[in-house]
N, CA, C and O atoms as CSV, one atom per row, in Angstrom:
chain,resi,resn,atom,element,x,y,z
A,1,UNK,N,N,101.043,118.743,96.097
A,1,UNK,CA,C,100.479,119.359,94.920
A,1,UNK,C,C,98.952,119.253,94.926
A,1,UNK,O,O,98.218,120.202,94.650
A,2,UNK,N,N,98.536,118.055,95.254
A,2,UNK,CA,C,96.854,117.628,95.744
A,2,UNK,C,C,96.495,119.187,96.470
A,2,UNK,O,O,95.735,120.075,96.082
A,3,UNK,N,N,97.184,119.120,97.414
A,3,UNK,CA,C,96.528,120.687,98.717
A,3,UNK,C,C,96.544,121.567,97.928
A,3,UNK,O,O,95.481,122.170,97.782
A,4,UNK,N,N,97.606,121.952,97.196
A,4,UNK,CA,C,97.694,123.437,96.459
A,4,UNK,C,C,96.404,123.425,95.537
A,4,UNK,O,O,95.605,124.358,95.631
A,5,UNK,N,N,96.189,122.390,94.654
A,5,UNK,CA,C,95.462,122.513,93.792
A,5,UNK,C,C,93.901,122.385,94.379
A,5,UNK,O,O,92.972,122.968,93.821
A,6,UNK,N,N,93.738,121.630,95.461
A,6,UNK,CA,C,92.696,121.505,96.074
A,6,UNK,C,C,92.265,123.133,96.928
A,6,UNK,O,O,91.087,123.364,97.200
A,7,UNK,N,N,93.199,123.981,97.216
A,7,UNK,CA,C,92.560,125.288,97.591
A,7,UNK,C,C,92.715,126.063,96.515
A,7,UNK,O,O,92.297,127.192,96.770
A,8,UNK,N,N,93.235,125.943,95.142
A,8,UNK,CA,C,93.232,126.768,94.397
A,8,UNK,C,C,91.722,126.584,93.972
A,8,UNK,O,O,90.933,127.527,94.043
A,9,UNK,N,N,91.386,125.445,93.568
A,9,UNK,CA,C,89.912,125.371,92.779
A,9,UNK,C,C,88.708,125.564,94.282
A,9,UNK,O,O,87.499,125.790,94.236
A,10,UNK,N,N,89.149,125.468,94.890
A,10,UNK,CA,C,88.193,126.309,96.279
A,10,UNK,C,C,88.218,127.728,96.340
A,10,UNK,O,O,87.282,128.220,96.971
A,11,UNK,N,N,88.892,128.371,95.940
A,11,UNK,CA,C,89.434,129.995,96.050
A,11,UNK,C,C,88.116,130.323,94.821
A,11,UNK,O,O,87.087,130.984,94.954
A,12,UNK,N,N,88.705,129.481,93.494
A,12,UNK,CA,C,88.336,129.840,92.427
A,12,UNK,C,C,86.452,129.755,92.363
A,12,UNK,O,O,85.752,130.673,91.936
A,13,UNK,N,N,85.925,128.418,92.904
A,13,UNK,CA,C,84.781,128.293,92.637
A,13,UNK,C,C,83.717,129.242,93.792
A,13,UNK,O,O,82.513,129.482,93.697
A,14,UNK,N,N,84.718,129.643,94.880
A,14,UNK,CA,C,83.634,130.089,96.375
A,14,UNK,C,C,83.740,131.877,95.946
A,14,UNK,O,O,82.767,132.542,96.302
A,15,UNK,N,N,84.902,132.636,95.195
A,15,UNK,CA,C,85.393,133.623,94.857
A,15,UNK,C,C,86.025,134.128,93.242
A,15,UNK,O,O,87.023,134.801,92.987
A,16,UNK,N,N,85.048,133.533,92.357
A,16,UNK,CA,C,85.884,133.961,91.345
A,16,UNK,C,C,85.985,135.307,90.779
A,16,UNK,O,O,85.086,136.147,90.804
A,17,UNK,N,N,87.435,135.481,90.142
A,17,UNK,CA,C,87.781,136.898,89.620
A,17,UNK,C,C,87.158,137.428,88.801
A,17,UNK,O,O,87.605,137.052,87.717
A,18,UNK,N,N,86.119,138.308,88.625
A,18,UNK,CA,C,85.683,138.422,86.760
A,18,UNK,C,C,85.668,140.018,86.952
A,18,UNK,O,O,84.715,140.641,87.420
A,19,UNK,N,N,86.574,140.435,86.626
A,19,UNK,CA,C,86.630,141.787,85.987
A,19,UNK,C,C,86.017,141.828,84.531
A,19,UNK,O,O,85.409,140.874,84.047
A,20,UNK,N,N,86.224,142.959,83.917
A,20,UNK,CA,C,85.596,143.378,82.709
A,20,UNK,C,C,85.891,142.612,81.324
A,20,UNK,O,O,85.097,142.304,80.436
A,21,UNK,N,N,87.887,142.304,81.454
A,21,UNK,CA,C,88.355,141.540,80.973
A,21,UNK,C,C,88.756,140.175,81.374
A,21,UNK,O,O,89.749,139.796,80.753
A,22,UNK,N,N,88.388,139.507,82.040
A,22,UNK,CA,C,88.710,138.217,82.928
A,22,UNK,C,C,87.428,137.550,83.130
A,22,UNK,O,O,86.449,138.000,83.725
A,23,UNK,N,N,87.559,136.418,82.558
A,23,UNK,CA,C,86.553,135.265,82.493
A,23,UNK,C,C,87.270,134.025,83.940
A,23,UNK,O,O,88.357,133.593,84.321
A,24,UNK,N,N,85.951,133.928,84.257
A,24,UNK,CA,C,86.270,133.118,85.603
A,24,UNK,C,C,86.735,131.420,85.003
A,24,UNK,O,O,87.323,130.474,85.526
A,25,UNK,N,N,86.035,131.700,83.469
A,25,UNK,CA,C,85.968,129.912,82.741
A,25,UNK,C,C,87.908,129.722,82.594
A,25,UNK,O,O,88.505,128.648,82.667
A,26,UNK,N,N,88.442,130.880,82.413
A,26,UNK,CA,C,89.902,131.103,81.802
A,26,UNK,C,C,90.994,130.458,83.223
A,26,UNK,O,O,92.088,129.938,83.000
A,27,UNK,N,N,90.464,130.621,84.514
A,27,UNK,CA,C,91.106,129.822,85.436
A,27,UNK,C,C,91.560,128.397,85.338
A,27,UNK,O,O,92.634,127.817,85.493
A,28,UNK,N,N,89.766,127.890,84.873
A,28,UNK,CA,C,89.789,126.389,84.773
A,28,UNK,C,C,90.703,125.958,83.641
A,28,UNK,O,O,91.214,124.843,83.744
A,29,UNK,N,N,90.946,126.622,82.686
A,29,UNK,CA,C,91.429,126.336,81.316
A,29,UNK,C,C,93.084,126.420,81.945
A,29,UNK,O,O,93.773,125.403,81.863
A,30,UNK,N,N,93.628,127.610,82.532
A,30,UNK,CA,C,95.096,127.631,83.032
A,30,UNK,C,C,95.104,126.435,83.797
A,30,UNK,O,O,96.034,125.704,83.458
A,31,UNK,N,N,94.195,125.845,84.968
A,31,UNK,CA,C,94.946,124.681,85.349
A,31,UNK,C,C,94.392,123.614,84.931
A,31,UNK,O,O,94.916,122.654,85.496
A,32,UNK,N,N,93.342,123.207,83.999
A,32,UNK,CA,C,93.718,122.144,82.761
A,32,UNK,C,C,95.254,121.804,81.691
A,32,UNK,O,O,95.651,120.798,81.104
A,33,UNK,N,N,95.802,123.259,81.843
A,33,UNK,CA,C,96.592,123.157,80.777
A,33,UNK,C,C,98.026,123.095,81.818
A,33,UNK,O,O,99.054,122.570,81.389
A,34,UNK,N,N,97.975,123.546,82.879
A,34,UNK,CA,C,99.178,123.510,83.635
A,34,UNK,C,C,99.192,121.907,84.135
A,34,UNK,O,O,100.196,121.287,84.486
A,35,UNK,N,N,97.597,121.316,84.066
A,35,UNK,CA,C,98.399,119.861,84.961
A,35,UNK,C,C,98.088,118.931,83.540
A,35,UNK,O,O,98.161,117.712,83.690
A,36,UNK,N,N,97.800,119.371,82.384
A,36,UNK,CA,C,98.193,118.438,81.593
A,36,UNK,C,C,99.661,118.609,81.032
A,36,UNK,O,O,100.138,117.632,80.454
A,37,UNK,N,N,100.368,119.672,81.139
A,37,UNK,CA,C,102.207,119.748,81.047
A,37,UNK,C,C,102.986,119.042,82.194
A,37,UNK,O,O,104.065,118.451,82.241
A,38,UNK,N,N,101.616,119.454,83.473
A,38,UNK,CA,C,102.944,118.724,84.712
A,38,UNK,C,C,102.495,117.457,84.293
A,38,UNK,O,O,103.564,116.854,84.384
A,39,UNK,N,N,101.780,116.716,83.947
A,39,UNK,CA,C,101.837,114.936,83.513
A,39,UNK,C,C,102.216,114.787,82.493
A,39,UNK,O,O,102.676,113.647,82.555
A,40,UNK,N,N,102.474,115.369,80.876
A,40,UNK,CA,C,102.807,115.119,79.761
A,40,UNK,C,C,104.699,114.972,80.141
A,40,UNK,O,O,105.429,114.151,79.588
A,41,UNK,N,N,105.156,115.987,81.194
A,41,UNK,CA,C,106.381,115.991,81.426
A,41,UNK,C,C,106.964,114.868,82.756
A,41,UNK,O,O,108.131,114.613,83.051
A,42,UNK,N,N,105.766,114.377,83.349
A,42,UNK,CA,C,106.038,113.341,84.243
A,42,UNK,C,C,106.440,112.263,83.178
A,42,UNK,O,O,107.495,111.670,82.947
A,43,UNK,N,N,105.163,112.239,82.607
A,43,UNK,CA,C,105.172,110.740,81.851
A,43,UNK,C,C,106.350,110.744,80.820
A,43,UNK,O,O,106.562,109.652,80.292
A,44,UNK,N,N,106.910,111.473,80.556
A,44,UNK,CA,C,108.239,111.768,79.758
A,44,UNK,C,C,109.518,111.070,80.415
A,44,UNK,O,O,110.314,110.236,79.985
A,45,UNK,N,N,109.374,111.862,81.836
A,45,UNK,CA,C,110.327,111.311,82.344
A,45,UNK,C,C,110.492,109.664,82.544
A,45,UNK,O,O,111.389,108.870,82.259
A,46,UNK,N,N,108.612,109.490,83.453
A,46,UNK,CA,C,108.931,107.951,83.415
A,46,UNK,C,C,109.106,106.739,82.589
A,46,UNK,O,O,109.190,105.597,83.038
A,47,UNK,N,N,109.155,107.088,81.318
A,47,UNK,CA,C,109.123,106.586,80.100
A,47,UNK,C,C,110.477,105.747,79.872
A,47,UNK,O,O,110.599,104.824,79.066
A,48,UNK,N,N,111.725,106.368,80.955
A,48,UNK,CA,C,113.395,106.066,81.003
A,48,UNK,C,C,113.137,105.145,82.132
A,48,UNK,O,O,113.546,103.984,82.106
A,49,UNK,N,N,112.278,105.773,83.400
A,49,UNK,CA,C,113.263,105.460,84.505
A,49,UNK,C,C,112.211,104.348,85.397
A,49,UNK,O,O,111.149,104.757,85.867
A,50,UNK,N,N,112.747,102.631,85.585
A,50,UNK,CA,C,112.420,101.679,86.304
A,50,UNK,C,C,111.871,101.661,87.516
A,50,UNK,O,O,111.632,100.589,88.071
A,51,UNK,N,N,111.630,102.715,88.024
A,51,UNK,CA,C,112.005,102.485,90.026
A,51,UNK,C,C,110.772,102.812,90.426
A,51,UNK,O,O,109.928,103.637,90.077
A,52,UNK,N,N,110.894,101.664,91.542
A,52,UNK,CA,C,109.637,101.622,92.782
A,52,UNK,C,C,108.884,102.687,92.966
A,52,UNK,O,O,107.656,102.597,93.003
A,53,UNK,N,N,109.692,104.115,93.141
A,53,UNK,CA,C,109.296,105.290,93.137
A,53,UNK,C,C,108.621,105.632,92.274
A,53,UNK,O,O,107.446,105.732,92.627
A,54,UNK,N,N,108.908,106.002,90.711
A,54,UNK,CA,C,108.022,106.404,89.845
A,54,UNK,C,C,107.002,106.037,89.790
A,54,UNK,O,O,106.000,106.716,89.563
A,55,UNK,N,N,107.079,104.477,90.059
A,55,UNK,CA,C,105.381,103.993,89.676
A,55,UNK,C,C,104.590,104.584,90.833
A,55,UNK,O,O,103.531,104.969,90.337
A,56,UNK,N,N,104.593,104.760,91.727
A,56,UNK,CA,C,104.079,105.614,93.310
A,56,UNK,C,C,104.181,106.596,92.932
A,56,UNK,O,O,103.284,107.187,93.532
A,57,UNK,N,N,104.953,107.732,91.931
A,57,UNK,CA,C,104.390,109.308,91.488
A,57,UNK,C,C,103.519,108.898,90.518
A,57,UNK,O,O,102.444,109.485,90.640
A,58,UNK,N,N,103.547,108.011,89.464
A,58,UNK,CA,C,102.294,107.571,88.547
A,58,UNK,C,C,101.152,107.459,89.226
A,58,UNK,O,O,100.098,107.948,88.820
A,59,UNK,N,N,101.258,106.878,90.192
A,59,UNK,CA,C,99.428,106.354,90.725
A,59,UNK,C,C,99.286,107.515,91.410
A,59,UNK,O,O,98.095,107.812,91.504
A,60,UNK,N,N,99.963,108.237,91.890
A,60,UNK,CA,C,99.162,109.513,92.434
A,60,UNK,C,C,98.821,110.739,91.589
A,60,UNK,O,O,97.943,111.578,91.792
A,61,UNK,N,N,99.783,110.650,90.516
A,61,UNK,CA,C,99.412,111.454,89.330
A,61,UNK,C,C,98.441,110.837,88.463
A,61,UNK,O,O,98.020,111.718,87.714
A,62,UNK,N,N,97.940,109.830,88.239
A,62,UNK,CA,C,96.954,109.085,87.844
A,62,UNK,C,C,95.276,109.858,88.660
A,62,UNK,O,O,94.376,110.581,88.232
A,63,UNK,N,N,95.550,109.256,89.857
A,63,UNK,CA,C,94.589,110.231,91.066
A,63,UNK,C,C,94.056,111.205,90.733
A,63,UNK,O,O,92.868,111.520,90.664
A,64,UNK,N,N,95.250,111.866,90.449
A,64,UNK,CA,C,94.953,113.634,90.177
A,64,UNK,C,C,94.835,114.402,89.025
A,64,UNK,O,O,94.956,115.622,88.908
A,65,UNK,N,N,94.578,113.530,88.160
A,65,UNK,CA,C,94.113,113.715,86.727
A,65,UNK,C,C,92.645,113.440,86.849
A,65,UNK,O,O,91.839,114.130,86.225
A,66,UNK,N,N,92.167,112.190,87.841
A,66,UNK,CA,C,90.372,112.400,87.357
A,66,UNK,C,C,90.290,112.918,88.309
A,66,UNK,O,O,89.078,112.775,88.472
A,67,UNK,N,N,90.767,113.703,89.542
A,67,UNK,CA,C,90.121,114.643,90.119
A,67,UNK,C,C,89.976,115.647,89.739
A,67,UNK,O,O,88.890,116.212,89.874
A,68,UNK,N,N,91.110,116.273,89.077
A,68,UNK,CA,C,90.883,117.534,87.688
A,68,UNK,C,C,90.061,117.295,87.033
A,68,UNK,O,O,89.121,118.069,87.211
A,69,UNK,N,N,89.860,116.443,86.171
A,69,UNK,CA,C,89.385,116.162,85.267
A,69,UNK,C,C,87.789,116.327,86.082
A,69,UNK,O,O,86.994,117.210,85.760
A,70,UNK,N,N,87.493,115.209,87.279
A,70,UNK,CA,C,85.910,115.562,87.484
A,70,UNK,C,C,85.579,117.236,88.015
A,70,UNK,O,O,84.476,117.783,87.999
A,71,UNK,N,N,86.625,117.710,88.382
A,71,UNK,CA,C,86.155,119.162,89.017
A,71,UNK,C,C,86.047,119.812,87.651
A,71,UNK,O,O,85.121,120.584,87.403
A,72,UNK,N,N,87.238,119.427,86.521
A,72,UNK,CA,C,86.611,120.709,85.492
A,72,UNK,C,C,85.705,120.682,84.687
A,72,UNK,O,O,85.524,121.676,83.984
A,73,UNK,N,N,84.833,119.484,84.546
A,73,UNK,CA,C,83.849,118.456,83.779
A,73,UNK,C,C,82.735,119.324,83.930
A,73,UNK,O,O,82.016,119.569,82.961
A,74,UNK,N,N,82.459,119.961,85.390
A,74,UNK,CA,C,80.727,120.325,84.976
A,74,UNK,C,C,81.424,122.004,84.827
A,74,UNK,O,O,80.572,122.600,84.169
A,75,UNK,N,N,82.389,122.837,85.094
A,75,UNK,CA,C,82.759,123.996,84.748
A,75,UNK,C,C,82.898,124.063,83.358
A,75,UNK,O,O,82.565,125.203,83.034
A,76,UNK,N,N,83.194,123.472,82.460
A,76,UNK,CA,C,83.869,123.535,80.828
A,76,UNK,C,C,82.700,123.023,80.081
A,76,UNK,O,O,82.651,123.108,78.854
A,77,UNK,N,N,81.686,122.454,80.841
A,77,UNK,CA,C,80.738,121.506,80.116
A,77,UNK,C,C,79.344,123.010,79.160
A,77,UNK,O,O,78.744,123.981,79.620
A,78,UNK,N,N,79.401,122.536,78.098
A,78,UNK,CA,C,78.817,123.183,77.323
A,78,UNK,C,C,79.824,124.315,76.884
A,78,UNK,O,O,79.031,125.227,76.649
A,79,UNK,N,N,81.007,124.794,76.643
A,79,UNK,CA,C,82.000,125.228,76.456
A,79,UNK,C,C,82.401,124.672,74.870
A,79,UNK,O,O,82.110,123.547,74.464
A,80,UNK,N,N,82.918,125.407,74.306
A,80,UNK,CA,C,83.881,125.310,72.706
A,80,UNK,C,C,84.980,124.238,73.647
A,80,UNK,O,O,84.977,123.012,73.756
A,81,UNK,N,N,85.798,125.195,74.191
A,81,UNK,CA,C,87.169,124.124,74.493
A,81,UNK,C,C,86.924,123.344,75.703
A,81,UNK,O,O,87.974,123.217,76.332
A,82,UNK,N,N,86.072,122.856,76.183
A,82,UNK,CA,C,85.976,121.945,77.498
A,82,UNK,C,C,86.199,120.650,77.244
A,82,UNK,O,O,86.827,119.884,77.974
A,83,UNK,N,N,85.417,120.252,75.655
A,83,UNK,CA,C,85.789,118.367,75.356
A,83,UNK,C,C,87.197,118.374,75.051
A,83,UNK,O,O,87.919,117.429,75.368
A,84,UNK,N,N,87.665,119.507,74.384
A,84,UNK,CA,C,89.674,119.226,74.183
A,84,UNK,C,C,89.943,119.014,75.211
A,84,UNK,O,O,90.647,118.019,75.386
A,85,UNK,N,N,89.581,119.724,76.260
A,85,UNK,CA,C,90.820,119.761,77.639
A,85,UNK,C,C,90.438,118.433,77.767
A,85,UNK,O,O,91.182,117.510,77.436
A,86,UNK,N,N,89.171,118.255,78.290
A,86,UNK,CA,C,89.009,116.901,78.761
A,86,UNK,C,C,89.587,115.627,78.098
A,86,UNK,O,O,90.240,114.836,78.779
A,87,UNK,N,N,89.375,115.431,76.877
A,87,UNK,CA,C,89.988,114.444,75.706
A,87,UNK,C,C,91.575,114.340,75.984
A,87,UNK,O,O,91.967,113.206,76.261
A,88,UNK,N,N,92.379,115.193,75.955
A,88,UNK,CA,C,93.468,115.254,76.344
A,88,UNK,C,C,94.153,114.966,78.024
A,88,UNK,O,O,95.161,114.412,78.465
A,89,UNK,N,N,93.178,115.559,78.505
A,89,UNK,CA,C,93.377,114.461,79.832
A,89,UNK,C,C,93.271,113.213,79.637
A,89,UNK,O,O,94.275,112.502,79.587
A,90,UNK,N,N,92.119,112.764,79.503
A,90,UNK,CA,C,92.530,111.510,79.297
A,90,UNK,C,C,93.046,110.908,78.413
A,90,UNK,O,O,93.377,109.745,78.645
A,91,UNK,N,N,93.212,111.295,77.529
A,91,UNK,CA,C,94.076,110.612,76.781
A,91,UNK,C,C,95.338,110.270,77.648
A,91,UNK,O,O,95.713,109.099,77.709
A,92,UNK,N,N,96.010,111.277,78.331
A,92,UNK,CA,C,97.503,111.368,78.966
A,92,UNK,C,C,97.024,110.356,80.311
A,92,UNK,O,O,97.979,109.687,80.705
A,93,UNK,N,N,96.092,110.181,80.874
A,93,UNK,CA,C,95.853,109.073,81.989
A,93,UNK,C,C,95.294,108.208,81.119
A,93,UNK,O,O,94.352,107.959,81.871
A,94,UNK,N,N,95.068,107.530,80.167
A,94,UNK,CA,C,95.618,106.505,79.532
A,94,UNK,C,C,97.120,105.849,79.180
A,94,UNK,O,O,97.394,104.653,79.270
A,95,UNK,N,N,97.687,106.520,78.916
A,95,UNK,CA,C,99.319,106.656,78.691
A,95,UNK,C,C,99.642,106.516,80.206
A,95,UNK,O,O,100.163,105.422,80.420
A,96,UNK,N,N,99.505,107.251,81.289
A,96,UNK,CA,C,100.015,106.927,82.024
A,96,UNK,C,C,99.647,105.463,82.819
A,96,UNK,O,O,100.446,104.882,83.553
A,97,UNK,N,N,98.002,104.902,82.458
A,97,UNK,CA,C,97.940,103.821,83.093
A,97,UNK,C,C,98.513,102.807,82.505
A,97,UNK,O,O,98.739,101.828,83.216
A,98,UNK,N,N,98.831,102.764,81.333
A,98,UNK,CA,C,99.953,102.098,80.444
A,98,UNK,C,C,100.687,101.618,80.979
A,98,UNK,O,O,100.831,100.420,81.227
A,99,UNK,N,N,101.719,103.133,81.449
A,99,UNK,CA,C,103.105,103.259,81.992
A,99,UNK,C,C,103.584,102.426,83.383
A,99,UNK,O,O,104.600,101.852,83.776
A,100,UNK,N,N,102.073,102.747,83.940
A,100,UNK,CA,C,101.923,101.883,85.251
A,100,UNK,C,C,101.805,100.699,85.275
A,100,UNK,O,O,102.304,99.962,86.125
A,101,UNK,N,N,100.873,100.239,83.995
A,101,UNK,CA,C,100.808,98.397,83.998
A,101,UNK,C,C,102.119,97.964,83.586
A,101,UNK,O,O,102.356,96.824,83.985
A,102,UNK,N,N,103.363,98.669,82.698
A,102,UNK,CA,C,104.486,98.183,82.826
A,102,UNK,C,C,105.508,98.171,83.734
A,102,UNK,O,O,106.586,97.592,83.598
A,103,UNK,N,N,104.966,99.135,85.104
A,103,UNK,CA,C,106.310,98.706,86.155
A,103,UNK,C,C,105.382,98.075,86.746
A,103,UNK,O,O,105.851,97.662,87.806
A,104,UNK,N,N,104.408,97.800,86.646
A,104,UNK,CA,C,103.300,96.739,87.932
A,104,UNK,C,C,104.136,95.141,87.446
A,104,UNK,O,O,104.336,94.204,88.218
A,105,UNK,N,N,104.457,95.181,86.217
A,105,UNK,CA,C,105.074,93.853,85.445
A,105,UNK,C,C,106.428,93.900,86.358
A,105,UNK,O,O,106.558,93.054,87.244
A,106,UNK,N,N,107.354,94.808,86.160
A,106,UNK,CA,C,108.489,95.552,86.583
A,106,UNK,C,C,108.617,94.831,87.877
A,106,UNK,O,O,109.164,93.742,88.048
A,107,UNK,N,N,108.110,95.492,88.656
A,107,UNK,CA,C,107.922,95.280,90.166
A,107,UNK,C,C,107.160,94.217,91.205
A,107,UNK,O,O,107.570,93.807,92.291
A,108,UNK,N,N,105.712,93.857,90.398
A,108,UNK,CA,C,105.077,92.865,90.824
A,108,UNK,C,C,103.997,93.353,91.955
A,108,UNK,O,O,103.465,92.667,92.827
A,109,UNK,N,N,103.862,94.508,91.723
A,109,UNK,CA,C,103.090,95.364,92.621
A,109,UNK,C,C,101.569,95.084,92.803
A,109,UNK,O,O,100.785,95.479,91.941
A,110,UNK,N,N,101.133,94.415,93.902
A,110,UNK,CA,C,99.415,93.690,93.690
A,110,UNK,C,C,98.145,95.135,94.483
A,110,UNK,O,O,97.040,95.045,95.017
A,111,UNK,N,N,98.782,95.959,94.266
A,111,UNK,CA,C,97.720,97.340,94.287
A,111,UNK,C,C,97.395,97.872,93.196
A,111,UNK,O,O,96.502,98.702,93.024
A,112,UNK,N,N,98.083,97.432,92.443
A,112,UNK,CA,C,97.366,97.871,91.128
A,112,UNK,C,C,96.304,97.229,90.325
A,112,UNK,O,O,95.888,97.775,89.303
């Protein structure tokens, strides 16, 4: 998901679309809002489930929230909706580092 998203925001920043009706800012906003659902619905899930595994999709979904987050920071910056998106990211990588300090308890995991 890292690669996909890592050539999507390469496509977007070296080539962006702006037709008459199409704002190039409206990209950044679709995948602010697409990877704050794919983590609002991670962290949902891991909220049930104990295992070694989840906490290893947490820390990489952790990862990839301030890498979003720093790529869309200077695009949204001076923007109406850029501090929501951002605020809401982190807010949700708060929650998830939460989630993580309770299977680090869980598990006993010393990388965290």
């Amino acid at each position: 998901m890292v690669e996909e998203t890592l050539g999507i925001v390469r496509t977007m920043s070296q080539s962006p679309i702006s037709t008459a009706d199409d704002d190039p800012l409206s990209h950044w906003l679709v995948l602010g809002q697409s990877t704050l659902e794919y983590a609002r619905d991670s962290l949902k899930i891991a909220e049930n489930v104990d295992q070694l595994a989840m906490l290893e999709q947490l820390k990489r979904l952790s990862d990839y929230l301030k890498m979003v987050a720093n790529l869309m920071s200077p695009k949204l910056k001076g923007t109406k909706v850029g501090p929501t998106y951002l605020t809401q990211i982190t807010k949700v990588h708060k929650e998830i580092g939460a989630r993580i300090a309770e299977l680090v308890v869980i598990f006993g995991d010393d990388e965290f």
